[in-house]
C-alpha positions as CSV (number, residue, x, y, z in Angstrom):
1,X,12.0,-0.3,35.7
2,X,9.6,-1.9,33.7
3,X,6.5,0.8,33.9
4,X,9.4,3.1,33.0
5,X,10.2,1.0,29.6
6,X,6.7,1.3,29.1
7,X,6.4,4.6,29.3
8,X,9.3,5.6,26.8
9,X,8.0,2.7,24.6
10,X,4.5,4.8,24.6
11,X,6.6,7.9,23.9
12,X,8.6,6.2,21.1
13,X,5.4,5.1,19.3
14,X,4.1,8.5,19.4
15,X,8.0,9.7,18.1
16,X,7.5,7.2,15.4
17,X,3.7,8.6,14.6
18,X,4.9,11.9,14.7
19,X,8.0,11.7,12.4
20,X,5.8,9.8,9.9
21,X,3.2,12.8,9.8
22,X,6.0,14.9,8.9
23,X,6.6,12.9,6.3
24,X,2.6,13.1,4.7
25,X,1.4,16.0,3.0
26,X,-1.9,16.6,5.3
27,X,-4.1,19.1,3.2
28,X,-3.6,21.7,6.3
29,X,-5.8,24.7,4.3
30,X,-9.1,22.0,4.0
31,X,-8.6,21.1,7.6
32,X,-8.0,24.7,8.6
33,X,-11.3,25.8,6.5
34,X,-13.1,22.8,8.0
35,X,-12.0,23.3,11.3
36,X,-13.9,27.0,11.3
37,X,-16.9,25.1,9.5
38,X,-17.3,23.3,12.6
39,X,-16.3,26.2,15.1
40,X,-18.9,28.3,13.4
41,X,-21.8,25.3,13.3
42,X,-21.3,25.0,17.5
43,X,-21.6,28.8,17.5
44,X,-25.1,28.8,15.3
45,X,-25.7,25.9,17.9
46,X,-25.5,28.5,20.7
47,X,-27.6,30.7,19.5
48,X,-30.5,28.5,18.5
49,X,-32.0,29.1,22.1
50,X,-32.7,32.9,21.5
51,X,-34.5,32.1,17.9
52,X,-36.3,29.2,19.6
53,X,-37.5,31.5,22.4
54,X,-38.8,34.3,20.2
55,X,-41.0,31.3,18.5
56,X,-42.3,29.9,21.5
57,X,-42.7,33.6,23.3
58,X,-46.1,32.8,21.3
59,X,-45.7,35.5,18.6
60,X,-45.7,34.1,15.3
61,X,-45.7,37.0,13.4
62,X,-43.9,37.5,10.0
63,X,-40.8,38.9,10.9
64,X,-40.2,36.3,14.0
65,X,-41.0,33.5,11.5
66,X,-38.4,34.7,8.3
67,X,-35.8,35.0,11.2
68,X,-36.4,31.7,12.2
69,X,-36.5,30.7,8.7
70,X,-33.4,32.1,7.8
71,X,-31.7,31.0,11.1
72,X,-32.5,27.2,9.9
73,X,-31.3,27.8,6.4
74,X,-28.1,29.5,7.9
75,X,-27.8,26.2,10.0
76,X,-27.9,23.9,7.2
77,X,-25.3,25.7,5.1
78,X,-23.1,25.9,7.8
79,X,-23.3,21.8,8.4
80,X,-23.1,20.9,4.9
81,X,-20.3,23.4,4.3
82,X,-18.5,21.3,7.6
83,X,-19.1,18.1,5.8
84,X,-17.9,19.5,2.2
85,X,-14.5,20.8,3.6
86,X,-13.8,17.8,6.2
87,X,-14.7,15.0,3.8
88,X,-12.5,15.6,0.8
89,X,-9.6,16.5,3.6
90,X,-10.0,13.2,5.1
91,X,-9.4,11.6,1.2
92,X,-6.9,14.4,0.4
93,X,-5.5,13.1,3.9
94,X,-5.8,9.2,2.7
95,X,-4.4,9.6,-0.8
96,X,-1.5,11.5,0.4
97,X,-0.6,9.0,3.4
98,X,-1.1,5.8,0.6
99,X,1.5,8.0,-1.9
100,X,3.8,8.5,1.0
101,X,3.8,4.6,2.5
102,X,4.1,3.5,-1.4
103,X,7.0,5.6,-2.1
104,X,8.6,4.1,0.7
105,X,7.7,0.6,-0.2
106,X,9.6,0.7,-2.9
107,X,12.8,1.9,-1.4
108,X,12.8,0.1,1.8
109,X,15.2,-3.2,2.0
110,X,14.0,-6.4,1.0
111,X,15.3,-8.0,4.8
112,X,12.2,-6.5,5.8
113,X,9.8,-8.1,3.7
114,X,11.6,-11.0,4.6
115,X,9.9,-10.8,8.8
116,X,6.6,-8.9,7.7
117,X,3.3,-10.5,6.2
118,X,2.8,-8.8,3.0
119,X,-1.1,-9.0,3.7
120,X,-0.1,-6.9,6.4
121,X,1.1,-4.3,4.5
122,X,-1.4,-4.0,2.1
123,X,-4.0,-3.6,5.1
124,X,-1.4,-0.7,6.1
125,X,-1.5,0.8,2.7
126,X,-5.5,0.3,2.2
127,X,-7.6,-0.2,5.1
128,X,-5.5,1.2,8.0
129,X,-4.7,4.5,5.7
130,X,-8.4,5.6,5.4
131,X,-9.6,4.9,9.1
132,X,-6.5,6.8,10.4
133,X,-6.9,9.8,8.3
134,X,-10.9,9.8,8.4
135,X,-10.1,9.8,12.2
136,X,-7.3,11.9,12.6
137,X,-8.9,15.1,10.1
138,X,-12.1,14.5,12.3
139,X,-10.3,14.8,15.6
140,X,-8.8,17.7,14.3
141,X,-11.6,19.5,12.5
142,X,-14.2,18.5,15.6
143,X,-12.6,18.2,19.3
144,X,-12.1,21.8,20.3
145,X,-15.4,23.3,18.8
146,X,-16.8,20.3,20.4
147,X,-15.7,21.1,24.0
148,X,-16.3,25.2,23.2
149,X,-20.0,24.1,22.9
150,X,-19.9,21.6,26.0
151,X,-18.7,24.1,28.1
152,X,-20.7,27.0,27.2
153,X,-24.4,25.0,26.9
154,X,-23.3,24.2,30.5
155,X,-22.8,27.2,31.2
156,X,-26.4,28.6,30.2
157,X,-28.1,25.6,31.0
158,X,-27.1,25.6,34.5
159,X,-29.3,28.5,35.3
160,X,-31.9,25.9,34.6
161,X,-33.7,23.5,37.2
162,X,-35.6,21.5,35.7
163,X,-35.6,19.3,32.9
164,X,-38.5,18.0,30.6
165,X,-38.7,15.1,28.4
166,X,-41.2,15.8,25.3
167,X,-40.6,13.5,21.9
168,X,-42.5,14.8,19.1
169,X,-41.8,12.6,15.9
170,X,-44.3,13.8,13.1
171,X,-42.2,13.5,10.4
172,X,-40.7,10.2,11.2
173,X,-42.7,7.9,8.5
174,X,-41.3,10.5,5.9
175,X,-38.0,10.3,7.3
176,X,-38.3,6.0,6.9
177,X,-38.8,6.0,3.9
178,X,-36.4,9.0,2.5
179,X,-34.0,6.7,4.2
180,X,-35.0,3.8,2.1
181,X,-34.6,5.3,-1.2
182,X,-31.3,7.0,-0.1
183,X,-29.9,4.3,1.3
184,X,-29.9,2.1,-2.0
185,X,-28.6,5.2,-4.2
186,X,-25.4,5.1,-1.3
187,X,-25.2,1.2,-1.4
188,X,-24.5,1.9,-4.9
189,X,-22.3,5.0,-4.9
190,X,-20.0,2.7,-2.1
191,X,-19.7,-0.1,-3.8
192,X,-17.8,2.1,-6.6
193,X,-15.5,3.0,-3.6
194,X,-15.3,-0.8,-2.6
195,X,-14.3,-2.0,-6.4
196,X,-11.6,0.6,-6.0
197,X,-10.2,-0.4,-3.0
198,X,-10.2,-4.3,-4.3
199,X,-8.3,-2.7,-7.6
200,X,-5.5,-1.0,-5.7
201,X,-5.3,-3.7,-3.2
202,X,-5.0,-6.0,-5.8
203,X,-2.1,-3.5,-7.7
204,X,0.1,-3.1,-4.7
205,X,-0.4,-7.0,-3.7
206,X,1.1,-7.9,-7.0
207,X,3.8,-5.3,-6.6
208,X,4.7,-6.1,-3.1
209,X,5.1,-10.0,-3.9
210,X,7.5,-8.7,-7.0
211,X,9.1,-5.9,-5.5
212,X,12.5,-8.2,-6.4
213,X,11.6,-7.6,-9.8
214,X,10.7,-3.8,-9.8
215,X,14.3,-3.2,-8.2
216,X,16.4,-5.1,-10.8
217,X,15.3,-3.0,-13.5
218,X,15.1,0.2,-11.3
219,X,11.6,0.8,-12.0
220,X,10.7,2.2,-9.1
221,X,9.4,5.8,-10.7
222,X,7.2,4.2,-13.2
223,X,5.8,1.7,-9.8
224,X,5.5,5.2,-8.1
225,X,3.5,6.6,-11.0
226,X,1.1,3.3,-11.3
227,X,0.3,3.2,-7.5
228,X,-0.7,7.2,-7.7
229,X,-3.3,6.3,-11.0
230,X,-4.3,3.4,-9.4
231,X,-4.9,5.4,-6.0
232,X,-6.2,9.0,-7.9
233,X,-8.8,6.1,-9.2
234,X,-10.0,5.8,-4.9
235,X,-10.0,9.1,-4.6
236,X,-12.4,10.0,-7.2
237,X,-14.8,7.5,-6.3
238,X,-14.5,8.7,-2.3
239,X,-15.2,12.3,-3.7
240,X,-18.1,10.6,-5.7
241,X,-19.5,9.5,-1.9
242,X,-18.7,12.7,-0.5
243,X,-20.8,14.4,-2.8
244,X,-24.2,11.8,-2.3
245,X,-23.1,12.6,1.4
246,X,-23.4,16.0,1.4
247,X,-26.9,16.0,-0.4
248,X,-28.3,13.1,2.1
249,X,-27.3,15.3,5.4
250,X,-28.9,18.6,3.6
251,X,-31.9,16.6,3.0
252,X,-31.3,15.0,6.7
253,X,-31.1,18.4,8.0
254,X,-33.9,20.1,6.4
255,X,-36.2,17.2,7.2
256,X,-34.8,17.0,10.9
257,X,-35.3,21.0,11.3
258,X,-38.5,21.2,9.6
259,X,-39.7,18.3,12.8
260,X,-37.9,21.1,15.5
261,X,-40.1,23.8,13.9
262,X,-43.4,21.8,13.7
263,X,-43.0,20.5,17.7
264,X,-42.1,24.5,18.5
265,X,-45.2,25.5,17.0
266,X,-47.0,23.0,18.9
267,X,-44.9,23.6,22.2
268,X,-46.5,27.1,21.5
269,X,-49.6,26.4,21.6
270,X,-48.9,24.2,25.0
271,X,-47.7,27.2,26.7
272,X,-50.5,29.5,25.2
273,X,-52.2,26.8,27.4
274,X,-50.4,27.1,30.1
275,X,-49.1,23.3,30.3
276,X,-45.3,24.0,30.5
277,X,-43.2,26.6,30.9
278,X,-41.1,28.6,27.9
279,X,-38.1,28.0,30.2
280,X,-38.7,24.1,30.8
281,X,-39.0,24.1,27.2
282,X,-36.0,25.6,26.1
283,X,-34.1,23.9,28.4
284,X,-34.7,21.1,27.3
285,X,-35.3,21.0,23.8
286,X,-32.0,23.2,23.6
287,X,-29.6,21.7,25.3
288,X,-30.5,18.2,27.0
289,X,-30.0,16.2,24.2
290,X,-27.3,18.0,22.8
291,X,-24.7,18.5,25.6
292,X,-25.4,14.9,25.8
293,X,-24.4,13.7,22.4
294,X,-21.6,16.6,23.1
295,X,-20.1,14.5,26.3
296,X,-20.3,11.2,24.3
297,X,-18.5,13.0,21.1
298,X,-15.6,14.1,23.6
299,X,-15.2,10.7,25.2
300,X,-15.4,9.2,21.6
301,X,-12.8,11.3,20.6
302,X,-10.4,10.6,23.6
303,X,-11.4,7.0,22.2
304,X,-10.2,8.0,18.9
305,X,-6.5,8.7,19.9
306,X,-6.1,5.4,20.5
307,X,-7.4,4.0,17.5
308,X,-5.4,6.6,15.8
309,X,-2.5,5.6,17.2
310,X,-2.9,1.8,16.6
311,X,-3.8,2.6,13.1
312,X,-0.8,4.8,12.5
313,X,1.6,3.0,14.4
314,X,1.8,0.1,11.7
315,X,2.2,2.9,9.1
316,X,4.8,5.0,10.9
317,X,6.8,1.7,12.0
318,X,7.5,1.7,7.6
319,X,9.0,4.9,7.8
320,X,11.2,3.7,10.3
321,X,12.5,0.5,8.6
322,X,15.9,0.8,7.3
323,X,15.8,1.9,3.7
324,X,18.3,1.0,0.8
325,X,21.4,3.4,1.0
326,X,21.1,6.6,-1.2
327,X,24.4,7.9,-0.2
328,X,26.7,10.8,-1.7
329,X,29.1,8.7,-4.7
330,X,30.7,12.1,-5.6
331,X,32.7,10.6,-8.6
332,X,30.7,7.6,-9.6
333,X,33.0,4.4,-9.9
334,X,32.5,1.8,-12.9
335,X,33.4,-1.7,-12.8
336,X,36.1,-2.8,-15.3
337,X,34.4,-5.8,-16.7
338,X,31.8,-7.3,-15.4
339,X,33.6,-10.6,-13.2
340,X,31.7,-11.0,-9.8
341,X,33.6,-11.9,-7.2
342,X,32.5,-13.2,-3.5
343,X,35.5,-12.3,-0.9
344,X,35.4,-14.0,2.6
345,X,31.0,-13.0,2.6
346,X,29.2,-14.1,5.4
347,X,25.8,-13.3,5.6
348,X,22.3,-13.9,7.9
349,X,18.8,-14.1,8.3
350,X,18.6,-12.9,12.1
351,X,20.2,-15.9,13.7
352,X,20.4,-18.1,10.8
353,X,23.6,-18.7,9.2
354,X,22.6,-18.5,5.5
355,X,26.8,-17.6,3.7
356,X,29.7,-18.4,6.2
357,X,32.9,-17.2,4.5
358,X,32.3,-17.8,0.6
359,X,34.7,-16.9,-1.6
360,X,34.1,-17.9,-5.8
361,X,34.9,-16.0,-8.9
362,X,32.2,-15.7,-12.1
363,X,34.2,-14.6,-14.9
364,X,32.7,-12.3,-17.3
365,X,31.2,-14.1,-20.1
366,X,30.8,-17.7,-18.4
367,X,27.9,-19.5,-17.0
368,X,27.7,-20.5,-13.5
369,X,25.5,-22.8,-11.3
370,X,24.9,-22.6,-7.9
371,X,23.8,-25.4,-6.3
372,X,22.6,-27.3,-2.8
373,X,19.8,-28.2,-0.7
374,X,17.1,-25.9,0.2
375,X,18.6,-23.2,2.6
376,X,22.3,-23.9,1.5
377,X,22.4,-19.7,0.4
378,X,21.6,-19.9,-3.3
379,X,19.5,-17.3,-3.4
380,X,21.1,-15.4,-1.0
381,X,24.4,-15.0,-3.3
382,X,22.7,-13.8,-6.1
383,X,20.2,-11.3,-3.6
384,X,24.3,-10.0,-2.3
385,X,25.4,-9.6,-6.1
386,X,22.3,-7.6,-7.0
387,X,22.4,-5.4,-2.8
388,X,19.4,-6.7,-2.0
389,X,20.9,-7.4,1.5
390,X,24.5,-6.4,2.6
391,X,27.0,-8.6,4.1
392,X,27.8,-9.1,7.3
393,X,31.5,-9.6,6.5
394,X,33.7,-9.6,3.2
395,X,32.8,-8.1,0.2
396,X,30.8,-8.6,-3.2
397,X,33.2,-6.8,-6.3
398,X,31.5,-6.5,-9.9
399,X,34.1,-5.9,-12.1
400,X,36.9,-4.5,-9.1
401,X,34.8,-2.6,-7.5
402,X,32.9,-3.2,-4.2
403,X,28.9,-3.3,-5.1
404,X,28.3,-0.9,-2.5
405,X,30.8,1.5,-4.1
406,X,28.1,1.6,-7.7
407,X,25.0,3.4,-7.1
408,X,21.9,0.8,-7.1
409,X,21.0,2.1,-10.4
410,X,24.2,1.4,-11.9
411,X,24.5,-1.7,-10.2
412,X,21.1,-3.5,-11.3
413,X,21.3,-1.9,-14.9
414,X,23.9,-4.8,-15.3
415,X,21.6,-7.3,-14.7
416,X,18.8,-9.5,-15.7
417,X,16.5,-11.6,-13.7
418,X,14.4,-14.4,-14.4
419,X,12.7,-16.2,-11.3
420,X,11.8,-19.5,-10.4
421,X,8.0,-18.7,-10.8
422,X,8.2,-16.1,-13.8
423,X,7.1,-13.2,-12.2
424,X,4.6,-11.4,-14.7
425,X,2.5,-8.4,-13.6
426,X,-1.1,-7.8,-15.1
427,X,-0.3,-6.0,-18.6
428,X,-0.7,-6.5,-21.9
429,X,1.4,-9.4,-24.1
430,X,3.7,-5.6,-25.4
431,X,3.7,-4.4,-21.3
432,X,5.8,-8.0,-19.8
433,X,8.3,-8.4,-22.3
434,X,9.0,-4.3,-22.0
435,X,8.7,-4.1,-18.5
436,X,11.7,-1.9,-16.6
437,X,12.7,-0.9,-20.1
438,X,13.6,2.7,-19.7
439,X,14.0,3.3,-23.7
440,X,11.2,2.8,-26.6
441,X,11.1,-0.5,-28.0
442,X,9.6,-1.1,-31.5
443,X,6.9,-3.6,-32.5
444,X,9.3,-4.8,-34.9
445,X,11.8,-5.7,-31.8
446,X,9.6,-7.4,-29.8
447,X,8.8,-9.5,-32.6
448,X,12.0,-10.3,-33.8
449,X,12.6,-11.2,-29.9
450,X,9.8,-13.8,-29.9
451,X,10.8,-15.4,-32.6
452,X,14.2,-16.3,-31.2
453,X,13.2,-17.0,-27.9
454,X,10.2,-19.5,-29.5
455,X,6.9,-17.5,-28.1
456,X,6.0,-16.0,-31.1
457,X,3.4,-18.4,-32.3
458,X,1.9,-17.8,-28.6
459,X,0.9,-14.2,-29.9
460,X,0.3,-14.6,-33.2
461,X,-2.4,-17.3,-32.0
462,X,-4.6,-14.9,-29.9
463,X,-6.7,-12.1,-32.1
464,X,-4.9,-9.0,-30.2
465,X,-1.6,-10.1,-30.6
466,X,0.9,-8.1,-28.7
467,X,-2.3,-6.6,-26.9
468,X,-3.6,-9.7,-25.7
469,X,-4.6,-8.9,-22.2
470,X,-2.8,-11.0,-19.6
471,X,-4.0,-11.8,-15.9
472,X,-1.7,-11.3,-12.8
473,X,1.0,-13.7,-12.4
474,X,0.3,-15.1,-16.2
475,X,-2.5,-17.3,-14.3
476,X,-3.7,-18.2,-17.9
477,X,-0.7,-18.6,-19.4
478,X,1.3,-22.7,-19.0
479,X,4.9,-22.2,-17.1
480,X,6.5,-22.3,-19.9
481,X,5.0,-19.8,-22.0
482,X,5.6,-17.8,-18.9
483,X,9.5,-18.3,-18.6
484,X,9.3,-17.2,-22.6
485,X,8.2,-13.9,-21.8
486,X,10.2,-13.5,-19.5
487,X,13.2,-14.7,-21.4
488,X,11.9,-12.3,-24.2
489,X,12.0,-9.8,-21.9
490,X,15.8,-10.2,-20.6
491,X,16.6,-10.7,-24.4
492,X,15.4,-7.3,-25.1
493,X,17.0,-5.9,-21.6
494,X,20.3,-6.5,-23.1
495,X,22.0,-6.5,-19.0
496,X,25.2,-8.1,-19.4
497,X,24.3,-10.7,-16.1
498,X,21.3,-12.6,-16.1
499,X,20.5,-14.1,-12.7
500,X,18.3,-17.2,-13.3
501,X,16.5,-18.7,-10.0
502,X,15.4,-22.2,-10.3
503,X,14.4,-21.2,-14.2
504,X,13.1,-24.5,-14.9
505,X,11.6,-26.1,-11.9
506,X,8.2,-25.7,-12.1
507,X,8.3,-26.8,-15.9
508,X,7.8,-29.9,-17.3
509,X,10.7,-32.3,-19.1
510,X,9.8,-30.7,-22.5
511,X,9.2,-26.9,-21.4
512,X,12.3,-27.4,-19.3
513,X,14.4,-29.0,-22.0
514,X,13.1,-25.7,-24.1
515,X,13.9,-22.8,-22.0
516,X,17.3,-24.6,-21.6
517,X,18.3,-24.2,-24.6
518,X,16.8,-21.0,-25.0
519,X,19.2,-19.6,-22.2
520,X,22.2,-20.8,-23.5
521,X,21.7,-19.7,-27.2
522,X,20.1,-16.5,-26.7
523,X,22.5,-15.3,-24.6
524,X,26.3,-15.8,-25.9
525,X,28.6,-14.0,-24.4
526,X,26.7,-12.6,-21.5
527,X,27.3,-14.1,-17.7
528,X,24.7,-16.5,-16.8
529,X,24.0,-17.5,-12.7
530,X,22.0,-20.4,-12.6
531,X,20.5,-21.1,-8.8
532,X,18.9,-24.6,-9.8
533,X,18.1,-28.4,-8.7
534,X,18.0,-29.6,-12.2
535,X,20.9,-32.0,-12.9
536,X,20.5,-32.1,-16.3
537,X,22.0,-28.1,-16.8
538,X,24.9,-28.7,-15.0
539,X,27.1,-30.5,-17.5
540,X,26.2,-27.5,-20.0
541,X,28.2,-24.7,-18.0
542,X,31.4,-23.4,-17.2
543,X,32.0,-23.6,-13.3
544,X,29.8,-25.0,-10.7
545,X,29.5,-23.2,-7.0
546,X,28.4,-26.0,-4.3
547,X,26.9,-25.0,-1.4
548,X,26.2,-26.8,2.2
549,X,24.5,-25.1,4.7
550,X,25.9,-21.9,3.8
551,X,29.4,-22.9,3.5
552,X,31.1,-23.1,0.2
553,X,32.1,-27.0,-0.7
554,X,33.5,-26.8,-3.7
555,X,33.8,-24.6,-7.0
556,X,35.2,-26.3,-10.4
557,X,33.8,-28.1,-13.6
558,X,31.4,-30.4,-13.4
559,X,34.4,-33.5,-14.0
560,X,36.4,-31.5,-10.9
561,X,33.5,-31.6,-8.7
562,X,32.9,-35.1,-9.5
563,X,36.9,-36.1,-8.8
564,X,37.2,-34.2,-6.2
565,X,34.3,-32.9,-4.0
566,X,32.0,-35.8,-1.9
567,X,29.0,-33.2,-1.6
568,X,28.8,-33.1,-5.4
569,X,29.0,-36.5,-5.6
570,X,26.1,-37.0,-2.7
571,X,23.8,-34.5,-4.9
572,X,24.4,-36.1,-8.2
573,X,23.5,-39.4,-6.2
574,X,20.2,-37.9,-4.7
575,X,19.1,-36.6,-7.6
576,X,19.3,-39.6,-10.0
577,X,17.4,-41.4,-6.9
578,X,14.7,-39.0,-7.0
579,X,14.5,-39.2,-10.8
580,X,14.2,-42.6,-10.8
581,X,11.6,-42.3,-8.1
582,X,9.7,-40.2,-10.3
583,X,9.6,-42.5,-13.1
């Protein structure tokens, strides 16, 4: 029983690999043309034996010479021309996989990124990408011209008896020191390739770690565009290698063939002598080392189907991780108002309870907190309201209707989100606070924005103003400039919700005491979540939502709670403790 698990488990990771190459674009033509590149180069191998005899039959006249001449010339456009076509498919290849496994990034469900390392991924999308595809178009392009050669040299050389072991190396100090001078020109050309790779690692990193973010405001199209610059960026620089590549192995070649001709023409003048034979020589100058190389090439290539399918597994296990629903609406529903309502929702992180039961109301219009310890399912009700995850039970209505009734566009365009950390991607000062705006937005707006939400004076301070470059994760920016942007941003975003997530934690008393207010003037009108610890916003809204490990305790004003629910009264009483700790 358990050999026979392994075996389908074998056969399911092969499933898995297959139905995620149907799901690439593999540049089939390139491989095709590169394939008969390499079929053509093993047949010019075949024949070398026949041009090497007529040079070391001891005639060097004219026409034996320009035959051999032209053979060698023929040999080197043939290799090249293998390299130029099987190259760029390998990065055609890459590209296309890294479009593909981006694409689904962005649609897959967040409970996934929840039991994955991100790092993970990005070595998926990166690293793991380019050795799969460099290995897979090689294996595809080399492994059967490779055994045609094998087993026809073997053929011909096994009317031979003998073998002979001559090493000639003439041109070998020349060979040093071409090696020098093109090694340094390919140290440079690489390192192009290896700034690139940091730059789109760097891109999807930041993405990944605010994929939250990119779904909210439905942005996935413009992410999708971004990640194919960025990547179109790699593949240009990889082409730029291919290119040096292709001019080192012609070089490589010509200086390799022209050390074959010069020990011919002195193997000719050994057999003029009568030292050797012309059939010990071209058996083994011939064929000896390169049915050799030829065996090792096919066991490194039964070699390379594992590697490929280590590499690719990771990759094809995405494709199979259950993506957000893109069902059928037919007649697209619309919520009546915009009240959010939790019905009987139980939810949970594998075999963690994180909702058991929950049932509030947010009326349209009102602000709400939700509060409790760490793990008490805060953010988990405001991740149901927006479908990152899907209950296990009950139902979460906006407006009447269920949320998985509204199309995930529809859904998010209702809301805003501002996070605990203020998640800001690299961009210009104009780029955050218009991020996941699918209209234009004057400079006029933004300004006017800024002013009310108080980070005006911010940009006016620095000489580019609203092109001031800013660094991933606002890394030079304090946390409450930050949380500004950000708030400029949901002011200009206009979603009738706005989800806050611990807004003011990592803030100090006077950038906290700031953004505060900031949320509940900017915002009249509009329904405001607030997950938070911070005591002091509590008596400032309409309802308060307590949670205990997942189970709802109470849900009133903030005098109710205090009258009439102990776990209220227990937090209230921690966190004066703790701030008196503090102080």
């Amino acid at each position: 029983m358990k050999k026979k698990g392994t075996k389908e488990s074998g056969r399911g990771n092969w499933r898995e690999i297959w139905h995620f190459l149907t799901k690439i674009h593999l540049p089939f033509l390139w491989i095709f043309i590169a394939f008969l590149c390499n079929f053509f180069y093993q047949k010019v191998m075949l024949i070398l034996p026949s041009v090497t005899a007529g040079l070391l039959s001891g005639s060097l006249e004219n026409e034996v010479l320009m035959d051999a001449i032209w053979f060698y010339v023929l040999f080197t456009i043939v290799l090249c021309a293998d390299i130029a076509f099987r190259t760029p498919a390998q990065h055609i290849a890459a590209r296309n996989t890294r479009r593909a496994i981006w694409k689904r990034m962005l649609h897959i469900r967040m409970d996934y990124y929840d039991q994955h390392n991100p790092s993970d991924l990005m070595s998926t999308i990166t690293n793991d990408t380019t050795t799969a595809m460099q290995l897979l178009v090689g294996w595809m392009t080399g492994f059967l011209p490779a055994v045609y050669y094998t087993v026809s040299a073997v053929e011909t050389i096994s009317t031979y008896n003998i073998w002979l072991m001559v090493s000639v190396f003439l041109l070998l100090p020349i060979k040093i020191i071409y090696m020098i001078v093109v090694g340094r020109m390919n140290y440079k050309t690489q390192a192009g390739v290896y700034r690139r790779i940091g730059g789109l690692t760097a891109y999807l990193a930041e993405r990944v770690r605010g994929l939250s973010l990119i779904k909210t405001y439905t942005n996935e199209k413009k992410e999708l565009e971004n990640g194919e610059k960025a990547a179109h960026g790699l593949f240009h620089a990889n082409m730029r290698v291919t290119k040096l590549q292709c001019v080192i192995t012609g070089i490589d070649t010509l200086i390799g063939l022209a050390q074959v001709m010069i020990v011919m023409v002195f193997g000719v003048i050994l057999l003029q002598r009568g030292d050797i034979t012309i059939q010990q020589w071209i058996a083994f100058y011939m064929f000896s080392g390169t049915i050799s190389n030829n065996f090792s090439t096919l066991i490194g290539y039964w070699t390379q189907l594992k590697t490929i399918q280590g590499t690719l597994s990771r990759a094809a296990h995405l494709f199979m991780a259950p993506g957000e629903e893109k069902k059928d609406f037919g007649e697209k529903k619309q919520p009546e108002n915009m009240d959010i309502v939790f019905e009987d929702v139980s939810f949970s992180y594998g075999e963690k309870k994180a909702l058991d039961h929950v049932s509030f109301r947010v009326p349209e219009g009102t602000s709400t907190a939700i509060i409790g310890l760490c793990g008490s399912g805060k953010t988990t009700s405001i991740s149901l309201m927006e479908r990152f995850y899907v209950p296990e039970s009950g139902r979460v209505l906006l407006g009447g209707v269920s949320v998985s009734d509204l199309t995930l566009d529809d859904l998010r365009s209702h809301f805003g989100y501002v996070q605990q950390k203020a998640e800001i991607f690299s961009g210009t000062i104009r780029e955050i606070v218009t991020y996941g705006l699918h209209r234009e937005v004057t400079d006029q707006e933004i300004w006017d924005a800024a002013e009310k939400t108080g980070v005006a004076e911010l940009i006016r301070s620095r000489a580019e103003g609203l092109d001031t470059p800013v660094t991933a994760g606002g890394a030079s920016l304090s946390g409450g400039q930050r949380q500004k942007l950000v708030l400029t941003r949901e002011f200009l975003r206009k979603a009738q919700i706005l989800l806050l997530d611990e807004p003011t934690s990592a803030l100090d008393a006077a950038a906290s005491r700031t953004v505060q207010e900031a949320v509940f003037s900017l915002f009249p009108g509009r329904s405001k979540i607030i997950v938070t610890h911070d005591l002091s916003l509590l008596e400032q809204v309409d309802q308060i939502v307590v949670l205990e490990n997942g189970v709802l305790k109470g849900c009133g004003t903030y005098q109710d709670l205090q009258e009439n629910c102990e776990t209220f009264r227990e937090l209230l009483m921690a966190g004066c403790e703790k701030k008196e700790a503090a102080q």
